[in-house]
C-alpha positions in Angstrom: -2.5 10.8 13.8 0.9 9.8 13.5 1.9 11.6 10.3 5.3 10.2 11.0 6.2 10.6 6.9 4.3 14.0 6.0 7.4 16.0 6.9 9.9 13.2 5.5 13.2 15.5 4.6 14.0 14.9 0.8 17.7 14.4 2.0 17.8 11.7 4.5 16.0 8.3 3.7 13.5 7.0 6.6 13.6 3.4 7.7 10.3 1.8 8.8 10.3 -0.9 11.0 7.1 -2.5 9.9 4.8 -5.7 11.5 2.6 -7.8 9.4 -0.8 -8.4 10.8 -1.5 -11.8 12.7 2.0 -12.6 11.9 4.9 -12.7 14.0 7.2 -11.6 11.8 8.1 -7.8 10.5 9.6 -6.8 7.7 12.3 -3.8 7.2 11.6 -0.9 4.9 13.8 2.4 3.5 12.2 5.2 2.0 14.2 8.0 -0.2 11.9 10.3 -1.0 14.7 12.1 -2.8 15.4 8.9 -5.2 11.6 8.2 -5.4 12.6 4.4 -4.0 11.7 2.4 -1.0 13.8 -1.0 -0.4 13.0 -4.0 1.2 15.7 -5.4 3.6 18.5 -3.5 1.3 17.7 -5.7 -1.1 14.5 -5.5 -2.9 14.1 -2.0 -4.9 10.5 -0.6 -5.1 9.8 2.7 -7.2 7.8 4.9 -6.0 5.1 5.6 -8.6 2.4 7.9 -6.4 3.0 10.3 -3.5 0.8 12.7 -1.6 0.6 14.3 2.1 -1.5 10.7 2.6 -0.1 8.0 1.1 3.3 6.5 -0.9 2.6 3.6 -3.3 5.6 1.7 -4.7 5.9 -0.8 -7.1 8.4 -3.5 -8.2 9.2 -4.6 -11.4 11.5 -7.9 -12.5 11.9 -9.5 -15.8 9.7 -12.5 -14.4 5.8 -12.2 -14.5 4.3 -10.6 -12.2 5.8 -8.0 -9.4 4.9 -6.2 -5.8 3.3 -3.5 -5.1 3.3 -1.3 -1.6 1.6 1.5 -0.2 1.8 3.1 3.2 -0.4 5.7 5.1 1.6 8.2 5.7 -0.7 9.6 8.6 -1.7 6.1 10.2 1.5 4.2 9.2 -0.7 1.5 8.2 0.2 -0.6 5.2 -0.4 -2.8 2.3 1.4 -4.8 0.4 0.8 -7.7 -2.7 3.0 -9.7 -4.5 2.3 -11.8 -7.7 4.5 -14.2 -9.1 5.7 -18.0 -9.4 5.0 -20.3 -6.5 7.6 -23.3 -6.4 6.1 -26.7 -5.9 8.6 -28.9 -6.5 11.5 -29.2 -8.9 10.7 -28.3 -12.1 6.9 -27.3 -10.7 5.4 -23.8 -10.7 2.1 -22.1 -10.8 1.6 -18.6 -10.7 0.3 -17.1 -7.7 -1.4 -14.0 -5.4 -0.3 -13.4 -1.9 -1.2 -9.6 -0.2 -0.9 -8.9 3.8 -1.3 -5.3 5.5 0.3 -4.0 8.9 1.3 -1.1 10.5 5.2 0.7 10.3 6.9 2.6 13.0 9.9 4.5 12.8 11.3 2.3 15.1 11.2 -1.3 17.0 9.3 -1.4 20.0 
Protein backbone atom coordinates (compact mmCIF):
# COMPACT_ATOMS: atom_id res chain seq x y z
CA UNK A 1 0.00 0.00 0.00
CA UNK A 2 1.11 3.36 -0.84
CA UNK A 3 -0.84 5.34 1.65
CA UNK A 4 0.97 8.30 0.19
CA UNK A 5 -2.11 10.82 1.57
CA UNK A 6 -3.02 9.13 5.00
CA UNK A 7 -0.48 11.23 6.82
CA UNK A 8 -1.12 14.43 4.47
CA UNK A 9 -0.04 17.52 6.91
CA UNK A 10 -3.05 19.98 7.21
CA UNK A 11 -0.47 22.73 6.53
CA UNK A 12 1.21 22.06 3.33
CA UNK A 13 -0.96 21.19 0.11
CA UNK A 14 0.16 17.84 -1.78
CA UNK A 15 0.45 17.97 -5.59
CA UNK A 16 -0.37 14.68 -7.41
CA UNK A 17 1.04 13.98 -10.53
CA UNK A 18 -1.75 11.83 -11.88
CA UNK A 19 -1.99 9.49 -15.36
CA UNK A 20 -5.20 8.65 -17.04
CA UNK A 21 -5.67 5.06 -17.95
CA UNK A 22 -4.98 4.05 -21.69
CA UNK A 23 -4.28 7.54 -22.21
CA UNK A 24 -1.22 9.26 -22.81
CA UNK A 25 -1.89 12.15 -21.20
CA UNK A 26 -1.82 13.11 -17.15
CA UNK A 27 -3.37 15.48 -15.52
CA UNK A 28 -2.01 17.83 -12.48
CA UNK A 29 -3.68 17.84 -9.11
CA UNK A 30 -3.31 19.99 -5.60
CA UNK A 31 -4.83 18.91 -2.50
CA UNK A 32 -5.25 21.35 0.70
CA UNK A 33 -6.48 19.33 3.17
CA UNK A 34 -6.50 22.46 5.32
CA UNK A 35 -8.88 24.50 2.77
CA UNK A 36 -10.90 21.30 2.09
CA UNK A 37 -9.92 21.98 -1.92
CA UNK A 38 -8.14 20.13 -4.54
CA UNK A 39 -7.36 22.12 -7.93
CA UNK A 40 -6.91 21.05 -11.22
CA UNK A 41 -3.95 22.55 -13.18
CA UNK A 42 -4.32 25.87 -10.67
CA UNK A 43 -7.25 26.42 -12.33
CA UNK A 44 -10.13 24.33 -11.72
CA UNK A 45 -11.41 24.43 -7.84
CA UNK A 46 -12.85 21.11 -6.56
CA UNK A 47 -14.36 21.10 -2.88
CA UNK A 48 -13.72 18.50 -1.05
CA UNK A 49 -17.14 17.11 0.27
CA UNK A 50 -15.93 13.54 1.88
CA UNK A 51 -12.70 12.47 3.61
CA UNK A 52 -11.55 9.43 5.42
CA UNK A 53 -8.06 7.51 6.22
CA UNK A 54 -9.32 5.79 2.57
CA UNK A 55 -10.51 7.98 0.23
CA UNK A 56 -11.03 12.11 -0.68
CA UNK A 57 -13.96 12.85 -3.02
CA UNK A 58 -14.29 16.39 -4.48
CA UNK A 59 -16.72 17.94 -6.33
CA UNK A 60 -17.09 20.98 -8.66
CA UNK A 61 -19.73 23.17 -9.03
CA UNK A 62 -20.34 26.05 -11.97
CA UNK A 63 -23.42 28.05 -12.73
CA UNK A 64 -23.73 25.84 -15.94
CA UNK A 65 -25.54 22.35 -15.70
CA UNK A 66 -23.86 19.84 -14.68
CA UNK A 67 -20.17 19.65 -12.78
CA UNK A 68 -17.13 17.11 -11.87
CA UNK A 69 -16.67 15.01 -9.48
CA UNK A 70 -13.17 13.29 -8.16
CA UNK A 71 -12.22 10.83 -5.78
CA UNK A 72 -8.84 9.37 -4.99
CA UNK A 73 -7.65 6.24 -2.86
CA UNK A 74 -5.67 7.52 -0.55
CA UNK A 75 -3.90 3.97 0.08
CA UNK A 76 -3.62 2.87 -3.75
CA UNK A 77 -3.48 6.31 -5.33
CA UNK A 78 -5.90 5.10 -7.68
CA UNK A 79 -8.55 7.46 -9.05
CA UNK A 80 -11.69 8.47 -10.50
CA UNK A 81 -13.00 11.10 -11.99
CA UNK A 82 -16.54 12.23 -14.17
CA UNK A 83 -17.57 15.24 -15.58
CA UNK A 84 -21.09 16.23 -16.93
CA UNK A 85 -21.81 19.06 -18.97
CA UNK A 86 -22.25 20.69 -22.59
CA UNK A 87 -20.45 19.13 -25.50
CA UNK A 88 -19.81 21.75 -28.34
CA UNK A 89 -20.79 20.55 -31.84
CA UNK A 90 -20.57 23.34 -33.81
CA UNK A 91 -21.46 26.97 -33.52
CA UNK A 92 -24.46 27.59 -31.89
CA UNK A 93 -24.71 23.49 -31.25
CA UNK A 94 -24.66 21.72 -27.93
CA UNK A 95 -25.95 18.59 -26.27
CA UNK A 96 -25.34 17.67 -22.89
CA UNK A 97 -23.02 15.02 -22.09
CA UNK A 98 -21.17 12.23 -19.63
CA UNK A 99 -17.48 11.61 -19.85
CA UNK A 100 -15.63 9.61 -16.62
CA UNK A 101 -11.85 8.02 -16.80
CA UNK A 102 -9.88 6.54 -13.72
CA UNK A 103 -5.91 6.40 -13.21
CA UNK A 104 -3.48 6.18 -10.77
CA UNK A 105 -1.59 9.60 -8.86
CA UNK A 106 1.94 9.70 -7.68
CA UNK A 107 3.47 12.27 -5.70
CA UNK A 108 5.67 12.74 -8.42
CA UNK A 109 6.57 12.29 -12.27
CA UNK A 110 8.33 9.25 -13.14
Amino acid sequence: MLAFTVGLSEAEPLTLYCMIKDASKGEVYKVDIEKRIVTLYDVFGFKIVQMDQDYITAINRTDSPGGWIWTLNRNTGEFAAAVVGFKHLKQDVKELAADSYKGTCTKKLL
